[in-house]
C-alpha positions as CSV (number, residue, x, y, z in Angstrom):
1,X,28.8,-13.5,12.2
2,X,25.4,-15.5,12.2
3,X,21.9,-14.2,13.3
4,X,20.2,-16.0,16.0
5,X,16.6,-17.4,15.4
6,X,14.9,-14.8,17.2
7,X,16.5,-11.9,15.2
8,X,15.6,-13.3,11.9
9,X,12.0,-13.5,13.6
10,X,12.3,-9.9,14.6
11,X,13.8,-8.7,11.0
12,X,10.7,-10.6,9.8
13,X,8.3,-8.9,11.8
14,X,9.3,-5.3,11.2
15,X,9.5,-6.1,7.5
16,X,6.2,-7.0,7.9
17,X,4.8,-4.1,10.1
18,X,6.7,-1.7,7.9
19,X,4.7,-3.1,4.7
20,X,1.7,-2.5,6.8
21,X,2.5,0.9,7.7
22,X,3.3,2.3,4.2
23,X,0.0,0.6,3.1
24,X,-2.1,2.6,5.4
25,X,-0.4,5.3,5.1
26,X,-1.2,5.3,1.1
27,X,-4.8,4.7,2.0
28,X,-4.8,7.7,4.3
29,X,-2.7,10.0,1.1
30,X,-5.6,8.7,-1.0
31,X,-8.5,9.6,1.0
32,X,-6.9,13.4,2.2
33,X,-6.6,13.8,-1.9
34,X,-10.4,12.7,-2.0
35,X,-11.2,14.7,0.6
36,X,-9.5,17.8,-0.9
37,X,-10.7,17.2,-4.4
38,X,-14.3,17.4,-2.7
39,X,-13.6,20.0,-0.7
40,X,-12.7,22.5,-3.7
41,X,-15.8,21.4,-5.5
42,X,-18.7,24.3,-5.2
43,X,-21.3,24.1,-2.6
44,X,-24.4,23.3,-5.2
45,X,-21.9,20.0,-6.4
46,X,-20.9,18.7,-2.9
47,X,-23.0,15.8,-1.8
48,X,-25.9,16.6,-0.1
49,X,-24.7,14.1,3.5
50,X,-20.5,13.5,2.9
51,X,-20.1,12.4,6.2
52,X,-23.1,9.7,5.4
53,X,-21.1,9.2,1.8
54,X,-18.0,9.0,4.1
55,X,-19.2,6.2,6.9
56,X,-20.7,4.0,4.2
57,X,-17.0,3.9,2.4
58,X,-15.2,3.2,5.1
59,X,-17.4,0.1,6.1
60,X,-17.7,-1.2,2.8
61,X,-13.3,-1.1,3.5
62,X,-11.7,-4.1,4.4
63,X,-10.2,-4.0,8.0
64,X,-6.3,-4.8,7.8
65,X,-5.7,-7.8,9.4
66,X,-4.3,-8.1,12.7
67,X,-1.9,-11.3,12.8
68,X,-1.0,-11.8,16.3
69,X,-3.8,-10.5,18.1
């Protein structure tokens, strides 16, 4: 039995959103380890403004990109 068109579009797709999925998802893994390494750090070590320290990270981050939209 063949596929149509439209389901190889679809198995194409959701390939596709799946690889984007896991990839956030290890970017989110990454910064909760970050985050809990810092948090476990003593007081006097901590950075004096994380959630400055934070904000500036996340812009200097590449937005994924949104095909599609």
């Amino acid at each position: 039995m063949e596929s149509s068109p439209l389901s190889r579009q679809f198995d194409l797709r959701l390939k596709e959103l799946n690889q984007q999925i896991h990839s956030c998802l290890k970017d989110v893994r990454q910064h909760l380890q970050e985050l809990e390494a810092v948090s476990q750090q003593p007081p006097a070590a901590r950075p004096q403004n994380f959630a400055q320290l934070l904000k500036e990270s996340l812009q200097q981050r590449t937005p994924p990109t949104s095909e599609g939209k």
